[in-house]
C-alpha positions, -999 to 999 in steps of 0.1 A, spaced: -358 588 565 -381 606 541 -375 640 531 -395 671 542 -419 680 516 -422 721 511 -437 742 482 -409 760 458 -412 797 456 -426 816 422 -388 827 419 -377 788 424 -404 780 402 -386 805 374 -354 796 380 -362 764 373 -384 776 343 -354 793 333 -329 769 339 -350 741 314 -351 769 287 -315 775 288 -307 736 288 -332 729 261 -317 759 242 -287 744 244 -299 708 235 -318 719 206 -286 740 199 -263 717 200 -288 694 175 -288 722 148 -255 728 142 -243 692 144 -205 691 131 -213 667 103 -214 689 76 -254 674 70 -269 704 85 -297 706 111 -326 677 109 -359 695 113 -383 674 92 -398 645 108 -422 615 111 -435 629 148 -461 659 149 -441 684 170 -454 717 184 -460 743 161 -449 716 132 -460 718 97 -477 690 79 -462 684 49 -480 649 52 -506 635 74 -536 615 74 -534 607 37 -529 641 27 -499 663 13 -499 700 16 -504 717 -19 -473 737 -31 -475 767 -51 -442 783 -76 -451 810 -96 -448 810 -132 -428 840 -129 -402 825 -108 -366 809 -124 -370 782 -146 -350 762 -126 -373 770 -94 -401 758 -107 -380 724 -122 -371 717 -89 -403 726 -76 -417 693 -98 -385 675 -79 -400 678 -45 -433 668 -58 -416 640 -66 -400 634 -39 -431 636 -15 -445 611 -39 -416 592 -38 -415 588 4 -452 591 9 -467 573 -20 -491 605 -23 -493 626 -48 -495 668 -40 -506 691 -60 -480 719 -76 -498 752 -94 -478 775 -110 -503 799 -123 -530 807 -97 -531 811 -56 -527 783 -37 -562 768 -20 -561 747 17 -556 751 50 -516 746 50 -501 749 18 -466 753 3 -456 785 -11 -418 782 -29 -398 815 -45 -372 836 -52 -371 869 -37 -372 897 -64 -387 866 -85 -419 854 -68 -447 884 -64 -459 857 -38 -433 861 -13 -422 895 -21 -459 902 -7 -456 883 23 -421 901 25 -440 934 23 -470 928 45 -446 917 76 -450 886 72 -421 870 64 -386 882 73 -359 881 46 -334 902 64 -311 876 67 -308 864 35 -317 896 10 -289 905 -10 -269 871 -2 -255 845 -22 -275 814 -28 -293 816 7 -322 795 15 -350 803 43 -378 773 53 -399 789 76 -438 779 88 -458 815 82 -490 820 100 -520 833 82 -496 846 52 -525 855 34 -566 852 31 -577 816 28 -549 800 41 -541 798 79 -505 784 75 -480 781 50 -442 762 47 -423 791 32 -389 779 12 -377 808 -3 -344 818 -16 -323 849 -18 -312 842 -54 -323 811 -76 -296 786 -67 -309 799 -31 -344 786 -37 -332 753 -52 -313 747 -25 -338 753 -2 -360 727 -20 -337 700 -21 -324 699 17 -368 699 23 -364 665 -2 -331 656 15 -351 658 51 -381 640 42 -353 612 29 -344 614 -4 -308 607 -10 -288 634 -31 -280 600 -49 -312 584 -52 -303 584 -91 -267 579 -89 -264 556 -66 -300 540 -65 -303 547 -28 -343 538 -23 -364 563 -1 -379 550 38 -414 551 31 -436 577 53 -468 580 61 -464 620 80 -442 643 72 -436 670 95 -416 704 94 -403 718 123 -417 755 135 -387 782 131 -368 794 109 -344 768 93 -315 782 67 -280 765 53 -264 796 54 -242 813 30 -217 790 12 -178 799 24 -168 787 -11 -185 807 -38 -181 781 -66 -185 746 -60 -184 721 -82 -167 685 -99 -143 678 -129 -160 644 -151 -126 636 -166 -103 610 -177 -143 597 -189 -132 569 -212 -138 537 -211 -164 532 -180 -184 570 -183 -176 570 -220 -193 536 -223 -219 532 -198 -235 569 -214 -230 555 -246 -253 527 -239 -274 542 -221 -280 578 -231 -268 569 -271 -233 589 -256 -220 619 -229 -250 643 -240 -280 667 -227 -301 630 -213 -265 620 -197 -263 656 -181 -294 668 -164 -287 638 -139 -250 653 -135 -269 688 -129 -294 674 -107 -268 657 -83 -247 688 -83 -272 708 -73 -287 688 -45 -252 683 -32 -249 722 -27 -229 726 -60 -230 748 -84 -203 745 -109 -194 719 -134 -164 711 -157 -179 688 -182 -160 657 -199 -135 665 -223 -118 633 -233 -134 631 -271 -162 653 -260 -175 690 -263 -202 700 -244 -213 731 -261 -209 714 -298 -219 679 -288 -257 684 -281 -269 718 -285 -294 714 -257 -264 706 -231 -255 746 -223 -288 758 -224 -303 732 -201 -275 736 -173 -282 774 -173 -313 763 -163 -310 743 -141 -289 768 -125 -257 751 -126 -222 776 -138 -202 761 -166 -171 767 -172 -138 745 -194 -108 732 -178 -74 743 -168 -62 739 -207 -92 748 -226 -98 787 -226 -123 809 -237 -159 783 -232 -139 765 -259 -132 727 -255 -103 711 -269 -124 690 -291 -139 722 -307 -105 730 -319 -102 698 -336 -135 703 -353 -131 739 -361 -94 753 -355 -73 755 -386 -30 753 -383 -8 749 -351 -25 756 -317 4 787 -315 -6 824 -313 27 838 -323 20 822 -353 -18 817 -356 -29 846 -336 -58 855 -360 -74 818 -357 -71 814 -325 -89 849 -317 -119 840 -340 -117 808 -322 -118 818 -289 -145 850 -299 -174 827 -310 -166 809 -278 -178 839 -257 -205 844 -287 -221 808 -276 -219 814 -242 -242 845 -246 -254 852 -214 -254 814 -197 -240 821 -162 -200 809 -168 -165 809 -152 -144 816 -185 -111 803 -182 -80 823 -198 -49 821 -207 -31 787 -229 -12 756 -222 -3 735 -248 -25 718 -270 -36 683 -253 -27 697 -220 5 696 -226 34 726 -219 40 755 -239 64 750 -263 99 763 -245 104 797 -266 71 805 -252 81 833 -224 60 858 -196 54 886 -219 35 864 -245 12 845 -220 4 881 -206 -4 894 -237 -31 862 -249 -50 868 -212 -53 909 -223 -60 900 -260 -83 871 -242 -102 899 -222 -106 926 -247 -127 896 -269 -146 891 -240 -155 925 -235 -160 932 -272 -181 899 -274 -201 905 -245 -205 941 -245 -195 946 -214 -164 953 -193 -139 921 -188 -145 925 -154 -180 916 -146 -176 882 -163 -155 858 -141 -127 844 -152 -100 819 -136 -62 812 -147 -55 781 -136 -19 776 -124 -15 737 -134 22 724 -133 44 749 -153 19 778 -150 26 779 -116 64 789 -128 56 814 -151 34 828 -117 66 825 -92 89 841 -124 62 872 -118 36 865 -146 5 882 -132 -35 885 -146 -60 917 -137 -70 917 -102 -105 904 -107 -91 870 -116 -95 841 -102 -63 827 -92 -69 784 -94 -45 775 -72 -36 733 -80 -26 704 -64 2 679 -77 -25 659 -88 -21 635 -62 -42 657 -35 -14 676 -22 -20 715 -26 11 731 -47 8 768 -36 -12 790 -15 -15 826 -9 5 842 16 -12 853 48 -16 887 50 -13 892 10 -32 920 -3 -67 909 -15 -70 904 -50 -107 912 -60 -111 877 -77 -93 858 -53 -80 827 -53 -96 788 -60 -85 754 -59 -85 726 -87 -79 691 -69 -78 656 -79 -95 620 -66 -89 605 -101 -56 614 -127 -41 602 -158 -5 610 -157 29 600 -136 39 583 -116 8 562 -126 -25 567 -135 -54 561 -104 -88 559 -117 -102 527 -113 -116 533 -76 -118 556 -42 -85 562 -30 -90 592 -14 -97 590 23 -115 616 37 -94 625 66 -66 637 38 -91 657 18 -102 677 50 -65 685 66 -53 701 28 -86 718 20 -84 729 56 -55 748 39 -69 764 14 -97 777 37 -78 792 62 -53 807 36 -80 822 21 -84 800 -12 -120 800 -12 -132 814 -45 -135 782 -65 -131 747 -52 -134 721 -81 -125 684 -83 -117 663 -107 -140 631 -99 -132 609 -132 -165 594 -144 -181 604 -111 -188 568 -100 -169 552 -77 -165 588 -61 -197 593 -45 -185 598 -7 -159 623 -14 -175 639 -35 -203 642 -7 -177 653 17 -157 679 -7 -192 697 -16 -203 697 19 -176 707 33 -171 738 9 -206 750 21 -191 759 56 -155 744 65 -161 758 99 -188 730 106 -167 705 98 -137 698 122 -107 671 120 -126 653 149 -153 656 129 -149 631 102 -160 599 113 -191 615 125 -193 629 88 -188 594 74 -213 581 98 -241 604 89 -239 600 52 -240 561 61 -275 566 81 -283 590 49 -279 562 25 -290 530 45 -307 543 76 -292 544 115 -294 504 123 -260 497 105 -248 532 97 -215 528 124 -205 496 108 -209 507 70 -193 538 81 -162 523 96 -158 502 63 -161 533 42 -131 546 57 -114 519 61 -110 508 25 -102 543 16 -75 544 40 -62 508 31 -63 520 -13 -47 553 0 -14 535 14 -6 522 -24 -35 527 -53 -44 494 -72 -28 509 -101 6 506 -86 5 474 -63 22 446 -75 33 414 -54 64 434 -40 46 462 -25 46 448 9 71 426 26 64 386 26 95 380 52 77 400 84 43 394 76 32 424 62 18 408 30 -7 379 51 -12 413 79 -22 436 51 -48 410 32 -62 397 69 -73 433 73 -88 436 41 -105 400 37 -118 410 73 -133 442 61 -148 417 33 -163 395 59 -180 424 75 -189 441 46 -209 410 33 -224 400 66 -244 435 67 -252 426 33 -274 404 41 -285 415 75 -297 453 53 -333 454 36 -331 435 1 -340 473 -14 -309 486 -6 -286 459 -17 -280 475 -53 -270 505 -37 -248 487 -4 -231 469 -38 -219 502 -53 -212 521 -29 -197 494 -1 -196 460 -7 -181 460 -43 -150 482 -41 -142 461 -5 -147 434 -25 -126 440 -54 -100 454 -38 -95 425 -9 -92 403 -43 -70 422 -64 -45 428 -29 -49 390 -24 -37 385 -58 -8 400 -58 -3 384 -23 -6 351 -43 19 356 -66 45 368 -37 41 337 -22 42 319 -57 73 333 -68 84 329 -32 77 290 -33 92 287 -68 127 297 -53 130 278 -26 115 247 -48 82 236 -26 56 218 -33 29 236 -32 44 261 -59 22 248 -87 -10 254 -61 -3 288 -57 -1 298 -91 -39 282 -100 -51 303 -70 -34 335 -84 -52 327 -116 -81 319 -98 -85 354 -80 -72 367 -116 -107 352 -130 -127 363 -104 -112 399 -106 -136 400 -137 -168 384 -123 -167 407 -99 -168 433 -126 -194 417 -139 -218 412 -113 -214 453 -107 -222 456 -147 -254 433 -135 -265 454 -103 -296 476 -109 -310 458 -138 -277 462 -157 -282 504 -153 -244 505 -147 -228 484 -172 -195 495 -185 -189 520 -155 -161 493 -137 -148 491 -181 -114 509 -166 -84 487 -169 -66 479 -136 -42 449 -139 -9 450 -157 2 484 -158 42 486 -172 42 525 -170 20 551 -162 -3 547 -186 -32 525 -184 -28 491 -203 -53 485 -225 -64 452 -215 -60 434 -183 -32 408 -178 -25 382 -154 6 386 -130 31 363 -142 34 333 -117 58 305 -120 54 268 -121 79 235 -112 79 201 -123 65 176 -106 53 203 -76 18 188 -67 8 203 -36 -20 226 -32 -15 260 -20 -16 265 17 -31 292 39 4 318 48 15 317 85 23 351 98 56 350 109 54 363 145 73 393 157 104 383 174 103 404 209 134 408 234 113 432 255 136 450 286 124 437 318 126 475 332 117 510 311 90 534 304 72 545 272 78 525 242 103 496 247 129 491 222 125 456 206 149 443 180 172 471 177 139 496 172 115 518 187 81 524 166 60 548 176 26 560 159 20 601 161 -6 603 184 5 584 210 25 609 225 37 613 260 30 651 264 22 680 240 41 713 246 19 740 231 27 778 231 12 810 235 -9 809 204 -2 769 189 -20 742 200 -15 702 188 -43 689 164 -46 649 163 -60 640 133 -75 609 137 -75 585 107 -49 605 83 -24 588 71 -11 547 63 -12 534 100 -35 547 130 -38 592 124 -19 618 124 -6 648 145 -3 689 133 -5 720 146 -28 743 150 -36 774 136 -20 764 100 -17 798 92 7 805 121 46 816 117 76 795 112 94 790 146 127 808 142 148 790 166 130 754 183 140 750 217 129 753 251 97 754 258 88 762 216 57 737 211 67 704 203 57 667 211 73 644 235 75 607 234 91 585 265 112 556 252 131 528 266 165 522 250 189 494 256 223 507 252 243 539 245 255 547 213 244 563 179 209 564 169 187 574 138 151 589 144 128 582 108 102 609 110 68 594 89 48 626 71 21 632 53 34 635 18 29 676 20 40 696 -9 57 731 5 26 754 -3 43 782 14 71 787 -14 109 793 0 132 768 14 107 737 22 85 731 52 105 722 87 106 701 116 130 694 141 141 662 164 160 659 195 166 634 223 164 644 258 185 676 262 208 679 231 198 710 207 170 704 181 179 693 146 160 710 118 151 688 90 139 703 57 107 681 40 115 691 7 151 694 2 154 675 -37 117 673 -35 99 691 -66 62 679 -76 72 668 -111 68 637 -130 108 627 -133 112 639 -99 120 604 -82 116 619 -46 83 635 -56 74 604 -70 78 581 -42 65 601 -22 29 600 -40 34 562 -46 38 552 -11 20 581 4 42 592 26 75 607 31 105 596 49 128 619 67 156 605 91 182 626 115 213 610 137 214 613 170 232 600 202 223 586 232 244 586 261 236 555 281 209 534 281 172 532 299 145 559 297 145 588 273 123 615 257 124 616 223 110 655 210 92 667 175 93 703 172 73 725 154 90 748 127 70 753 97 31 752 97 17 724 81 39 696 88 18 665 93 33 637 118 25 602 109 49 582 126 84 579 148 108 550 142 140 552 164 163 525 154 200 511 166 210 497 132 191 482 100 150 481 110 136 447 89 125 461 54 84 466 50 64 493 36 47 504 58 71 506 84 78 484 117 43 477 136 38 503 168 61 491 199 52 477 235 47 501 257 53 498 295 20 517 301 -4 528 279 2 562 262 -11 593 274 -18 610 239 -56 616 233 -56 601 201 -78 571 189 -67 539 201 -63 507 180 -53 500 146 -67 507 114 
């Protein structure tokens, strides 16, 4: 039956007006701030209404910088030109000394810098009211009729100079143009139009005020591959480093140190990254703009100012002399020399009088008051003691808070601590030369771990300086992406977030077709290195008798199989940059695990005296051999542009310090054993599986249960549960929510906490392994807290760090970086068997649940821990399903 046609009403007709507007809003709202940390997308290939055309019809829009403007303005300005070139293949024009001619034109510049827009800022034409007096703010904006002559203009200006650059490179990053075009040789989608969206279009002010990477631990790959391409770590090697940093949103830079002094090395290297626009600054051990190489070159008797005190101060003053006026973070106050400890008669008083006889050079040398230059005391390993002993620096000092060195954060202010005018930074790791063993081969850092403890530091406030020490930059290019971006505005960015995140900067690199696929790999081999870095494998890491060895090599020679299939299925163009930043560290890594996987089943074979020992000892020196072609064929990609950056040793380690040339596993060999090696069977799981339960089943003595797979979450008046999805060795990981929240006194009741059903098989005793996130206790005092109890019984509170101090020599602290996670167990018993709920409690903020193990009696040994149980229904936890 058809329905009545009648004629809406002019208020229907506005309601629905209305009702579009508000859902478009929303739409269009919802698109800008997109949780991926990549900002809002408004240049495109599609003329839009109101759009600007930056492109079009074989023309580019003309763009104007005046000569007044920054340096470093007008050097990026000549980017974007290049960039426009680069996507178009058209050339625009860039003036720098008269007024701009054309219809639609460019104008670029710095408020306070450009008499250009401050005149469009005085005639009304452009509003700056956002960003005036703000840090490195940019505004793109289309501007009708800005002046005679022109009928519309793309306006990218900036409220400070990093502010303008900024604003130019996210226009270059729009139009396509990867942040590591250079880096990474990630080729440009050609273009034909180029449109700008109409409205106003800013990034914001950064959360973190400086932002920027560590080049460290540079020698043999950075060391090498600048000395053969750039004639060594100098001013040609650098302005690539600057550029990145500052298309990435950065602003700060540590520069290598390992046999190398930036300020003495090429003269051309300080005065080019002031520039640029980048701050410099020296790290954790080097103070006063003074390298520890200078020292060597120009120091004179023992690195000691009780006994050298007049050295070192002429030392340190023609350190702030060079610096001059360069924009700088100077770092204060001494650690031994090399980075090593103060010598032990060294005490509080002395360290607080070098930072005040530090400070009145400063002031002297600069002619100014100490306090308007910024400064950082970096409290790296036994600094932080002299700090918790009651050492303390001026107020305006940046407090550089530290991690272990394995990415978990040492110390953090406590909430509700007074402010201190300089506040507080972090100085983090993704690459580190030291104990338990060095890591700085590849990525091992996966970017779910990076975002739940620098989620820490923001919301205790750390958020003065974030720096991170990247090694020789390459292989590091993801987290690096990730730890910049997500200093900009950890707001945007949430632990639900990160896939997306990963995703994005995928489709950034190598477009949307296969960006879900690459993505997923990305993670995945981070995760996969993360459970035990290459550095410290070796063929006992996992356990041959359950299968954990064949599981743990299936995944990664799966990964391989995918990894190489959208190899070839991606444009030929991108395939030097898919081989760097994908397909060669899956590659390398699914050997190197399946090496060591050989030689388990070698030594395995030689024992028990079968035949096809002999076999699996060619194929361990097989994969050995091709551990280095591999290496070679990256040294080839790019027309050889790369060689020497895979240089760093890898195989053989004895101790924690690197070997200095690989060596083959030793593999065994019998008489007379002719047969060649065979493919492993998985041994299958043996199951004895209750006919009657709910929840998770015990199997074999054991109940296994990952994190997020919980039956209920108990929250409380102001805690929620957070899954964190991906963090951790297995499937993700569970927290809670604000992690800033007190310590609950006594757990109990209806206190938040977790519950998980399980299925038991008999009475008796029982012992409940809690798997965590390796979590240093940042909050000082006794140790972070959790408790465990089954069914009714009264919680048991079980302390994380109890023996636990993050110090080389300190075997607790040491396993638990080594295998990523720590184990703590409680007893418990049940009273009969059948169904029962086993609870997590919260105690302490911060505590981050991996993994539950109940177990009856010994559970088979493995590292990672027994695979996740049956279930008698699936789990109602709203965490990702399926196994990483």
């Amino acid at each position: 039956m058809p329905i009545p046609h009648s004629h809406p009403t002019r208020s229907a007709l506005l309601a629905r007006w209305l009702l579009c507007a508000l859902l478009l809003l929303a739409y269009t709202q919802s698109w800008a701030d997109t949780p991926t940390g990549l900002g809002e997308q408004y240049v495109s290939a599609k003329k839009g209404k109101g759009s600007f055309a930056l492109a079009a019809s074989g023309k580019t829009a003309p763009l104007f910088v005046s000569a007044q403007d920054w340096a470093g303005v007008q050097r990026a300005a000549k980017d974007l030109q290049a960039d426009i070139n680069r996507v178009t293949k058209l050339q625009p024009t860039l003036t720098t000394d008269q007024a701009p001619k054309g219809k639609e034109v460019v104008l670029i510049g710095t408020l306070g810098k450009s008499p250009l827009i401050d005149q469009l800022v005085q005639s009304k034409k452009l509003d700056v009211s956002g960003i005036a007096g703000k840090w490195e703010v940019s505004l793109v904006q289309v501007v009708e009729k800005p002046m005679p002559g022109i009928d519309r203009a793309l306006v990218i200006a900036g409220s400070d100079k990093r502010g303008t650059i900024y604003g130019i490179y996210e226009v270059s990053r729009q139009i396509g143009v990867s942040p590591w075009y250079w880096w990474a040789d990630v080729p440009v989608k050609e273009q034909k139009s180029l449109y700008v969206a109409a409205g106003r279009h800013t990034q914001g002010e950064p959360k973190v005020k400086y932002r920027g990477i560590f080049l460290n631990d540079e020698a043999p790959a950075l060391s090498g591959w600048a000395k053969g391409k750039f004639g060594g770590i100098n001013s040609k090697m650098y302005v690539h480093v600057f550029e990145l940093i500052l298309r990435l949103k950065g602003n700060y830079l540590w520069p290598a140190m390992w046999g190398n002094a930036f300020n003495d090395d090429d003269k051309q290297s300080p005065i080019l990254a002031d520039e640029y626009g980048v701050v410099m600054g020296t790290s954790h051990h080097e103070p006063m703009v003074r390298s520890q190489q200078e020292w060597k070159r120009f120091g004179s008797g023992p690195w000691n100012y009780q006994t050298n005190q007049k050295t070192l101060e002429d030392f340190w003053r023609q350190g702030i002399v060079n610096m001059g006026t360069k924009e700088s973070i100077v770092t204060i106050g001494m650690r031994g020399d090399g980075d090593e400890p103060m010598s032990e008669e060294s005490n509080i008083s002395l360290l607080e009088r070098i930072v005040a006889d530090q400070r009145k050079i400063l002031a002297e040398a600069t002619g100014k008051p100490a306090d308007q230059t910024p400064q950082l005391w970096a409290l790296y390993k036994e600094v932080q003691d002299y700090y918790d002993r009651g050492m303390r620096v001026p107020d305006d000092v940046t407090l550089l808070l530290c991690d272990d060195n394995w990415g978990n954060l040492r110390k953090l202010p406590k909430p509700g601590e007074k402010p201190r005018s300089g506040g507080y930074g972090i100085y983090y790791h993704f690459d580190y030369v030291g104990g338990p063993r060095n890591y700085k081969w590849l990525n091992t850092n996966p970017l779910p771990r990076i975002w739940e403890q620098m989620h820490l530091a923001h919301e205790y406030g750390a958020n003065q300086i974030w720096i991170v020490n990247v090694g020789d930059l390459k292989p590091m290019e993801l987290p690096i992406s990730f730890f910049l971006d997500y200093a900009w505005n950890p707001d945007r960015i949430k632990a639900t977030d990160v896939a997306a995140y990963t995703q994005r900067w995928a489709a950034q690199q190598f477009g949307e077709k296969h960006a879900a696929g690459i993505a997923d790999i990305l993670a995945n081999y981070a995760k996969y290195n993360a459970r035990r870095k290459p550095e410290l494998l070796d063929q006992k890491t996992y356990s041959l008798a359950t299968g954990e060895w064949a599981t743990v090599v299936n995944d990664y020679n799966q990964l391989l199989n995918r990894a190489e299939a959208i190899n070839q299925a991606i444009p030929a163009a991108s395939r030097d940059a898919y081989y760097q930043l994908v397909l060669h560290p899956v590659q390398a890594c699914a050997n190197l695990n399946e090496l060591y996987f050989t030689v388990a089943l070698n030594h395995d074979a030689a024992q028990k005296g079968q035949a096809d020992t002999n076999g699996l000892a060619e194929k361990a020196k097989a994969l050995y051999a091709k551990d280095a072609e591999i290496t070679k064929r990256y040294h080839a990609v790019a027309g050889g542009k790369w060689n020497h950056m895979m240089d760093q040793t890898h195989i053989g380690y004895t101790y924690w310090q690197q070997p200095n040339e690989q060596k083959m596993p030793e593999v065994k060999t019998l008489p007379n054993a002719t047969a060649p090696a065979v493919a492993p069977i998985i041994p299958a799981r043996p199951v004895a599986v209750p006919t009657a339960g709910a929840g998770f089943l015990e199997s074999n003595g054991y109940v296994s249960i990952e994190a997020e797979h919980y039956t209920k979450a108990v929250t409380g008046s102001a805690i929620t549960w957070q899954n964190l999805p991906d963090l951790g060795r297995t499937l993700g990981a569970v927290t809670t929510f604000p992690v800033t929240a007190a310590a609950e006194a006594t757990p109990g009741g209806q206190s938040p906490h977790l519950q998980y059903t399980i299925t038991l098989q008999q009475a008796g005793p029982v012992t409940v392994q809690a798997y965590l996130a390796p979590t240093l206790n940042f909050a000082g005092g006794q140790g972070l807290r959790y408790a465990v109890s089954i069914d009714d019984e009264a919680p048991q509170i079980v302390n994380l760090h109890t023996g636990l101090v993050a110090d080389n020599g300190n075997r607790p602290w040491e396993r638990a970086v080594a295998e990523s996670i720590l184990i703590k167990t409680s007893q418990h018993t049940v009273a009969a068997a059948g169904t029962h709920t086993l609870k997590f409690w919260r105690v302490d903020p911060g505590v981050v649940l991996e993994k539950l193990v109940v177990s009856r009696g010994t559970v088979p040994a493995s590292y990672l821990g027994p695979p996740e149980s049956s279930s008698a229904k699936p789990a109602a936890g709203k965490g990702s399903v399926g196994r990483r």
